[in-house]
C-alpha positions in Angstrom: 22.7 6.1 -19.3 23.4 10.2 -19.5 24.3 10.0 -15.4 27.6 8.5 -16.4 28.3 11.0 -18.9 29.4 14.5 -18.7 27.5 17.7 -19.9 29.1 20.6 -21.1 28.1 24.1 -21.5 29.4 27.1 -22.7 27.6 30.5 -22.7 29.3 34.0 -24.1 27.2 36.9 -23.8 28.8 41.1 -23.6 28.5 40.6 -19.8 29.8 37.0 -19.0 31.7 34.0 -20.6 30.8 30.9 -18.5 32.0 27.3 -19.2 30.4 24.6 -17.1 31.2 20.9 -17.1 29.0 18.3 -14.9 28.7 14.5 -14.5 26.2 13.8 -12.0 27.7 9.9 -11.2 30.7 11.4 -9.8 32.8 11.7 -6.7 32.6 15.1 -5.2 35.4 16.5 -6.6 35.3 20.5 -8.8 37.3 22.8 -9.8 35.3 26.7 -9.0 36.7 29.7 -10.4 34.1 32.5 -10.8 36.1 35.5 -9.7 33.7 35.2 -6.6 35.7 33.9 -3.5 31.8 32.9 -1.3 30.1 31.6 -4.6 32.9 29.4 -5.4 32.9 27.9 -1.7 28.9 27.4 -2.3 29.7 25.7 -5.9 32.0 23.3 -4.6 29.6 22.7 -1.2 27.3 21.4 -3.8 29.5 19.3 -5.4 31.1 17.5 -2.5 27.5 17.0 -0.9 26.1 15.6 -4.0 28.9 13.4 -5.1 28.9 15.6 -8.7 32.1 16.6 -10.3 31.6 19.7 -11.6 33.9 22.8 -13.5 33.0 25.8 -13.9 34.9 28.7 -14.9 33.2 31.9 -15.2 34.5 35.6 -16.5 32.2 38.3 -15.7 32.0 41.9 -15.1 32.6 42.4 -11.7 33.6 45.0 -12.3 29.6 45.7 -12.6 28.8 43.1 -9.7 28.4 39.8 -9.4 24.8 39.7 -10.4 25.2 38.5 -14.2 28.5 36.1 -13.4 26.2 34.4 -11.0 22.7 34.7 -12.8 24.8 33.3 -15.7 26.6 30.3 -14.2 22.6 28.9 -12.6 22.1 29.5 -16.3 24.5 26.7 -17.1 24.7 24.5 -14.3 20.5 24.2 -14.8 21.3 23.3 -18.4 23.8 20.8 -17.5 21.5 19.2 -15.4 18.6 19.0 -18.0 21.1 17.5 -20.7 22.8 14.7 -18.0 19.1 13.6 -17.0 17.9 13.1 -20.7 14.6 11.8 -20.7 15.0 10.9 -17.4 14.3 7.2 -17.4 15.1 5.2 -14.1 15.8 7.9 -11.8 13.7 8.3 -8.2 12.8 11.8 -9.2 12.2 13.1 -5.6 14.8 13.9 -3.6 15.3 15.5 0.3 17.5 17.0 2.9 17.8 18.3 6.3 20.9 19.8 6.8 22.3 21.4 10.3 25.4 23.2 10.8 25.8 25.1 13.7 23.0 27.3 14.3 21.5 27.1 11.1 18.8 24.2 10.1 17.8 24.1 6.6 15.2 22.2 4.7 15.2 21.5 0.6 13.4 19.2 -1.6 13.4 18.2 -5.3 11.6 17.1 -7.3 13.0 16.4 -11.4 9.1 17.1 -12.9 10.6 18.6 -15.9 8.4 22.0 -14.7 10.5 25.0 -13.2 9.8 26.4 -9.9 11.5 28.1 -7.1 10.0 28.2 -3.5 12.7 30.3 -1.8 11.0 32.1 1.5 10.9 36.0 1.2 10.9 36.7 4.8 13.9 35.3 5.7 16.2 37.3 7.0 19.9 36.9 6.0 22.5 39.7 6.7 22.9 41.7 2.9 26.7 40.5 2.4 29.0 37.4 2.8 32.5 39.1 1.9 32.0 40.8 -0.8 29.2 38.4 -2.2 25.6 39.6 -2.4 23.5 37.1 -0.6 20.7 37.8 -2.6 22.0 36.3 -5.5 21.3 33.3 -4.1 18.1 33.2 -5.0 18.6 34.5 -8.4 21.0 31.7 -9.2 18.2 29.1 -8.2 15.7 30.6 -10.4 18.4 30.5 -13.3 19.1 27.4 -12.2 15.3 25.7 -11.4 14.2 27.6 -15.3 17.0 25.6 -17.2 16.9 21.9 -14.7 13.2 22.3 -15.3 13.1 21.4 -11.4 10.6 22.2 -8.7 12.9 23.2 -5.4 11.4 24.0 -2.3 14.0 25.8 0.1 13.2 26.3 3.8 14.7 27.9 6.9 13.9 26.7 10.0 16.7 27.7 12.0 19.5 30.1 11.7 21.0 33.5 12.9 24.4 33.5 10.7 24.0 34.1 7.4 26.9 31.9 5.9 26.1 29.6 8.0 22.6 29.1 6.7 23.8 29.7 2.9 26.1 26.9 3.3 23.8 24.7 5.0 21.3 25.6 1.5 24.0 24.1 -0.7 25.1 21.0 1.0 21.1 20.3 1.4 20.5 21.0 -2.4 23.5 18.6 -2.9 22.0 15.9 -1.3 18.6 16.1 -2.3 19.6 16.1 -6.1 22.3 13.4 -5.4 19.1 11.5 -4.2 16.7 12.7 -6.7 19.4 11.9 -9.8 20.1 8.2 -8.5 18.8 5.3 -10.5 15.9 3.0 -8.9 16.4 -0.6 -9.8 12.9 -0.6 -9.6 12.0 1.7 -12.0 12.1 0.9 -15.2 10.4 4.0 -17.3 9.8 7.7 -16.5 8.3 7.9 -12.6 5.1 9.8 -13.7 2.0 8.7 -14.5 2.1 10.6 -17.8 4.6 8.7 -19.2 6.8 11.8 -19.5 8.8 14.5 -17.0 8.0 17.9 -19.0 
């Protein structure tokens, strides 16, 4: 089964040099090193919440801004989902989480259809940065991310006043909710879809 085997991706372009490595039956643990301190804590959010162990080391120009170094690394991790799911026999497919920390309450669901779309609210309003990082990038490393997994995610807001808390609260929740989406159902024995097929 391709859950209890590692993916790895590599991607060189002029503006970044990413190298991702994933294996979804893991224990939490990663190693983060993108040059960006907030994004880093986000990636490895992720990992502990979903029981992934992930590595990803990125080299970017900064110097620029962060957009392509995190554009870049959704790029990958979304690829090394798609390649550790295969044909994506056995697993439940759908996958939720609520997820409260402090003042912030945040909803996400998967769902592993093998189509790519991002519901990320436009009118919520988060302040523009976390440190240094850009927390609009966000929601351009889940539509890197969503276009490579070939995964419908659905993020919503429905509480929060500080930003990293709510960001935060966005990672652990996707964490869970692809932990539970990835896991293998005893009872299924195919694809889950009627159409014999997730594509």
């Amino acid at each position: 089964m391709e859950l209890s085997r590692p993916a790895l991706i590599k991607r060189v372009t002029r503006e970044t040099e990413i190298t991702v490595q994933l294996l979804l039956a893991g224990t939490g643990v990663s190693t983060i090193k993108t040059g960006i301190g907030f994004f880093d804590h986000l990636l490895s959010l992720f990992a502990r919440h979903g029981l992934f162990d992930l590595d990803v080391e990125a080299r970017g120009d900064l110097e620029v801004d962060g957009h392509h170094t995190v554009e870049d690394v959704g790029l990958c991790l979304g690829q090394a989902i798609k390649d550790c799911l295969g044909e994506r026999k056995g697993i439940r497919r759908y996958g939720h989480a609520i997820i409260p920390m402090d003042d912030a309450l945040i909803l996400v669901a998967v769902d592993l259809s093998g189509r790519p779309y991002l519901a990320w609210p436009a009118e919520v309003l988060l302040s523009s940065q976390v440190g240094s990082f850009a927390t609009e990038l966000v929601e351009e490393f889940l539509r890197a991310f969503v276009n490579q997994s070939g995964m419908n995610l659905h993020v919503r807001f429905l509480a929060g006043r500080n930003t990293h808390h709510m960001l935060e609260a966005v990672f652990k929740a996707l964490g869970r909710a692809l932990r539970e989406a990835t896991e293998i159902d005893p009872r299924e024995a195919g694809v889950p879809s009627t159409k014999g097929i997730l594509a």
